[in-house]
C-alpha positions in Angstrom: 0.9 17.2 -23.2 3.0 15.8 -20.3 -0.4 14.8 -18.3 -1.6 12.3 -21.0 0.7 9.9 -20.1 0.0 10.3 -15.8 -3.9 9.7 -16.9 -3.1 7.0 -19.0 -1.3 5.3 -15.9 -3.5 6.3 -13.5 -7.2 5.1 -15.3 -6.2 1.2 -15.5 -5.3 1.6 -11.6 -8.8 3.4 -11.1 -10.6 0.9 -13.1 -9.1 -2.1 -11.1 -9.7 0.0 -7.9 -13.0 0.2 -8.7 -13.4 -3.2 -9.3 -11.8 -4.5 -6.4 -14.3 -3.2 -4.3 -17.5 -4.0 -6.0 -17.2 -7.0 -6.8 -15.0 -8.7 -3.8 -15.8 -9.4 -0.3 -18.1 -12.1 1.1 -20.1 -13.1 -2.2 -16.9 -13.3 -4.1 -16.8 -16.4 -5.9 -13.1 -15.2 -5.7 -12.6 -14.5 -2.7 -14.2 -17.5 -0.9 -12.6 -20.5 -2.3 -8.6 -18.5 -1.7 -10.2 -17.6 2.1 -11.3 -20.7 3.0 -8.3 -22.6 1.5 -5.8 -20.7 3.9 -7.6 -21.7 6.7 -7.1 -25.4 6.5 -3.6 -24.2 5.8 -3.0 -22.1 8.7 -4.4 -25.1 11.1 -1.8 -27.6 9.1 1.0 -25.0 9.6 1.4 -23.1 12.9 4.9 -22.6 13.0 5.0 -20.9 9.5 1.6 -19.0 10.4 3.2 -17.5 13.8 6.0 -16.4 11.6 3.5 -15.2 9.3 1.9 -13.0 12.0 5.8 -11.5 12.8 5.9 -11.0 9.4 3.2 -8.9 8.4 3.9 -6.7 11.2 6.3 -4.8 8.7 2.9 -3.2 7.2 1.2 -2.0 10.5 1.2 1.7 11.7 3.3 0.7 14.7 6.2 -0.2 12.2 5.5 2.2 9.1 4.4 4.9 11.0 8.3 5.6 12.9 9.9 4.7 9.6 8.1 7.0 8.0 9.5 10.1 10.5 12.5 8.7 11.2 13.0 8.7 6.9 12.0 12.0 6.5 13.6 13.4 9.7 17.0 12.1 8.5 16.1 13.6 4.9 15.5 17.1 6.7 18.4 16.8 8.4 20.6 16.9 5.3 19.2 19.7 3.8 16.3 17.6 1.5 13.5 19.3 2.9 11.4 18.9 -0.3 11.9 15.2 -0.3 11.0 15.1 3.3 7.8 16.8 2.9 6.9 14.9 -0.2 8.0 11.3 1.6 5.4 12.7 4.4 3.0 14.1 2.2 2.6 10.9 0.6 2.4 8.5 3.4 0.2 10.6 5.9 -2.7 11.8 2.8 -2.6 7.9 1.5 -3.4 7.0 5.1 -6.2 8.7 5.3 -7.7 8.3 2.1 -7.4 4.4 2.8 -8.8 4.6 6.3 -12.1 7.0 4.0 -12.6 4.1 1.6 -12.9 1.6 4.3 -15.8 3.9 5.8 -17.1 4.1 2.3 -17.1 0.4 1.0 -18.1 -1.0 4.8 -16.9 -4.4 3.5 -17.0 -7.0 6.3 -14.0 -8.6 7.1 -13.9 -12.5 6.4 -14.9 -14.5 9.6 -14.3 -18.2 9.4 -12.2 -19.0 12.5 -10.9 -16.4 15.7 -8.2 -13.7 13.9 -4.3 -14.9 14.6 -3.6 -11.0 14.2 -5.5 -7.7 16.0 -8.0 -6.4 13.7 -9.9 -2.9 14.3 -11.1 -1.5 11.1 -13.3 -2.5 8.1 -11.9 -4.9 5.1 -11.4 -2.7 2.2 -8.6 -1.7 1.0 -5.9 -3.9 3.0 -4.6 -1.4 5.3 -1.3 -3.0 5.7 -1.3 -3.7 1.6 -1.7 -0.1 0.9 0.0 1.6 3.9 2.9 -0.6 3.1 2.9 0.3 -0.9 2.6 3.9 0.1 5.5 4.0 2.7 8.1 1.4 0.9 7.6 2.8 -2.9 7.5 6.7 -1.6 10.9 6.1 0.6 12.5 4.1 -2.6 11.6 7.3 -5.0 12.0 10.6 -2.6 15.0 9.2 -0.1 16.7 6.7 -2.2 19.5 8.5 -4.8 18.9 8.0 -8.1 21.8 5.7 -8.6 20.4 2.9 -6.1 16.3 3.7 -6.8 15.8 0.8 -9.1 16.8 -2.0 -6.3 15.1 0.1 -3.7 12.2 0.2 -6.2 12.6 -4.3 -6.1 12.6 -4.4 -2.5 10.2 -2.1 -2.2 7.8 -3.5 -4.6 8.9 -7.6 -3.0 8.0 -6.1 1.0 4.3 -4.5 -0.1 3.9 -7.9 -2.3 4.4 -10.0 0.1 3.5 -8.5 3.6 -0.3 -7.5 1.7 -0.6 -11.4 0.7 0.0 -12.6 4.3 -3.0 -10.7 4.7 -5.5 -13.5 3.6 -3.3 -16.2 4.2 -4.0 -15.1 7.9 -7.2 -14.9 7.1 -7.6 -11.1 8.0 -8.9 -10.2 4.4 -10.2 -10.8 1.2 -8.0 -10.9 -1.9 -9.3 -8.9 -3.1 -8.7 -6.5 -0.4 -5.0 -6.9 -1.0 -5.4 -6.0 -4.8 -7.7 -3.1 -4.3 -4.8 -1.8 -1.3 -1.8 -2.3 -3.8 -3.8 -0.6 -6.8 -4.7 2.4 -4.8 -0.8 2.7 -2.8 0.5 2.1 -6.7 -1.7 4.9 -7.6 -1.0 7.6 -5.0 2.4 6.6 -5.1 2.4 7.9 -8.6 0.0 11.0 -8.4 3.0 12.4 -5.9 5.7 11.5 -8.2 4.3 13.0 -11.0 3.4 16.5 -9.1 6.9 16.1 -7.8 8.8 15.9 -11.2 6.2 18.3 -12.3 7.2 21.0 -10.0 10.8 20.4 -10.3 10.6 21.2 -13.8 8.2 24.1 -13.1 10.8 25.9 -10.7 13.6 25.1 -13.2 12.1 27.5 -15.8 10.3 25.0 -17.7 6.7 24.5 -17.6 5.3 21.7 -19.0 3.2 21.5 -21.9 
């Protein structure tokens, strides 16, 4: 049975989802020592923390948000109206969910010195750590041909890596938070690729077993 092996996948993710976000946040024995360590960095390094700031920029809604529609509108454009809707479908449900498990989980957001970045919702999952997992993983596998998909699939994997872990090196979450945004974009990521091969195989004449 072909959905085995997307449960098999998809239970480790859920597990460390889970985890995340019951046992991170302000208590964290975790958490605490790789929070407070980034603040002494941050004061030692301004010039690398204001380019840290530009930086993670590449995971807000201002930035993902266009690329997003400007991706999918170029996909419609050329006659991959499937891929668009999936690339949107993806992106726009994932956002929501994430923004639903912050009102769920009500973590508090760490609060040791003034926030270098703007900050307007709770702490778990990393917004810009999941929105940016969504967004760069669904535009390597939907928009991407196959031929260039495993170095999108690098670069797309290197931007969520490292834009979610300027998150607590700017203080603006937990570790935690990060993991439990990556696990959860890694996740949904996969849930629409699977439904996506899935119905391509269905419409082909094949139905899966």
């Amino acid at each position: 049975m072909k959905t085995l092996p997307a449960l098999a996948g998809a239970l480790p993710l859920l597990l460390v989802l889970a985890l995340a976000g019951a046992l991170g946040g302000p208590h964290s024995t975790f958490d605490l020592p790789v929070i407070t360590g980034y603040s002494s960095w941050r004061i030692a390094h301004p010039q690398l923390t204001q380019a840290l700031i530009w930086y993670t920029q590449l995971g807000g809604s201002f930035f993902l948000v266009p690329l997003a529609l400007v991706v999918a509108g170029l996909l419609w454009w050329r006659g991959r109206r499937r891929s668009a809707l999936l690339l949107l479908g993806t992106t726009w449900t994932g956002r929501a969910l994430i923004e639903l498990i912050k009102l769920l989980i009500d973590r508090p957001r760490p609060a040791f010195d003034p926030y270098p970045v703007f900050v307007s919702s709770k702490s778990f999952p990393s917004g810009h750590a999941g929105n940016s997992t969504l967004t760069y993983l669904a535009i390597a596998l939907f928009a991407v041909p196959e031929r260039w998909r495993p170095q999108a699939l690098a670069v797309a994997v290197l931007l969520a890596g490292t834009i979610g872990w300027s998150r607590p090196m700017l203080g603006v979450h937990w570790p935690t938070d990060v993991m439990g945004g990556w696990t959860f974009g890694l996740l949904w990521v996969g849930l629409w690729w699977w439904f996506s091969r899935r119905g391509e195989t269905t419409a082909s004449g094949y139905s899966p077993a």
